[in-house]
C-alpha positions as CSV (number, residue, x, y, z in Angstrom):
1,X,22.1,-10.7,-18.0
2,X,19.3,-8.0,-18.2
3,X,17.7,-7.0,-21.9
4,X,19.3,-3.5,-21.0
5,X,22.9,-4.9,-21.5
6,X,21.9,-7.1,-24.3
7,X,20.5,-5.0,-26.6
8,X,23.7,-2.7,-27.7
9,X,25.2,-5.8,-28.8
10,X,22.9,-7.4,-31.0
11,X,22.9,-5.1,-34.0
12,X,26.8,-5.3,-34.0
13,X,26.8,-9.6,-33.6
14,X,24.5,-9.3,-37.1
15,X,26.6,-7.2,-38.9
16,X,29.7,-9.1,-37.8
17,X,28.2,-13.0,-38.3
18,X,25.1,-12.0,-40.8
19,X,24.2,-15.2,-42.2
20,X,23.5,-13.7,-45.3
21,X,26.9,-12.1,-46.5
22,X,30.7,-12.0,-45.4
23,X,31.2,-8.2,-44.8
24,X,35.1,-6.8,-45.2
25,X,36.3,-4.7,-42.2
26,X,35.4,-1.9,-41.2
27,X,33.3,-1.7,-44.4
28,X,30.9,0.8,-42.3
29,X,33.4,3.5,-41.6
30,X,35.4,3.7,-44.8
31,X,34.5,7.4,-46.5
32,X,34.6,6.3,-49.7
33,X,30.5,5.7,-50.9
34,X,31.9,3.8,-53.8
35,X,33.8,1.8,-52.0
36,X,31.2,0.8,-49.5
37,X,28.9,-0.2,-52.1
38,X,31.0,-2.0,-54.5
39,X,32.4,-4.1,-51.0
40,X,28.9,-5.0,-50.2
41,X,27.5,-5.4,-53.8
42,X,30.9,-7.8,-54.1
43,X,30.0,-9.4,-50.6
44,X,26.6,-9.5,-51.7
45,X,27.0,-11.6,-55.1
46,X,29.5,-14.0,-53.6
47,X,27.4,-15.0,-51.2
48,X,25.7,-18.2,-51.4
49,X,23.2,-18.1,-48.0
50,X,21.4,-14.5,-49.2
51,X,17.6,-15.3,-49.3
52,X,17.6,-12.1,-51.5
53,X,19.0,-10.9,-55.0
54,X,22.4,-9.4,-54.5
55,X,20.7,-6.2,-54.6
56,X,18.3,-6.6,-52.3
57,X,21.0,-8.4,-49.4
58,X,23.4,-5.7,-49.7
59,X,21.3,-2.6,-49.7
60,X,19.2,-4.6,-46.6
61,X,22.6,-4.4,-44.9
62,X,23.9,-0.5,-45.5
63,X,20.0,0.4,-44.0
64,X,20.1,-2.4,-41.6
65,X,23.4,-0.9,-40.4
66,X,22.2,3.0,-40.4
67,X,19.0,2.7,-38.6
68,X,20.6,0.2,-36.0
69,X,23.4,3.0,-35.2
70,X,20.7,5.5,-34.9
71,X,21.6,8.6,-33.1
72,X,25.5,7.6,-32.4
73,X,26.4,7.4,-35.9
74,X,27.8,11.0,-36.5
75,X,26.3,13.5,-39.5
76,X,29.5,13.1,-41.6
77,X,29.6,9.2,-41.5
78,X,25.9,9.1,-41.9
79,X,26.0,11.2,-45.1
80,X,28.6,8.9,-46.5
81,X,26.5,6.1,-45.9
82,X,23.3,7.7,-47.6
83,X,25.7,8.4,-50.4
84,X,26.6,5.2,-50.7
85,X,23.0,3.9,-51.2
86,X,23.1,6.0,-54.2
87,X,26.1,4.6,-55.2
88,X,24.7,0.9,-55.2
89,X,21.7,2.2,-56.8
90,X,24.3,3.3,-59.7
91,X,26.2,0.6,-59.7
92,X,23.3,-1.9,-60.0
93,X,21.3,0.3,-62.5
94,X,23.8,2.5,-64.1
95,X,22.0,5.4,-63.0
């Protein structure tokens, strides 16, 4: 198989079998920023293969996940997903 076909599906195989956390469905596409974060915070301190604080793992994986979908992730879901970054940050740090 040529790179060309191969590359589309390697960002989605790590977000769906990441060795470092167990992700809920669809956790990507829910429009709820709180939500997201307190899923992959959750996912994130449950986990016991991270290689990084809970913190660290599950905001690794809402950035991994937005720069991966790049161009085809539309404005609305993007700007949920930034929000949710700033939820995490508030739900680790109270701020």
């Amino acid at each position: 198989m040529s790179a060309s076909k191969q590359r589309p599906n390697w960002s989605a195989r790590v977000t769906r079998e990441s060795n470092a956390l167990d992700l809920e469905e669809g956790v990507f596409t829910w429009d709820d920023p709180r939500r997201i974060a307190a899923s992959l915070l959750r996912s994130a301190e449950t986990s016991t293969r991270r290689k990084a604080d809970p913190y660290r793992s599950a905001m690794s994986m809402l950035v991994f996940y937005i720069n991966r979908a790049g161009r085809k992730l539309d404005r609305r879901q993007k700007r949920v997903l930034e929000q949710a970054k700033e939820e995490l940050r508030r739900l680790l740090y109270g701020r």
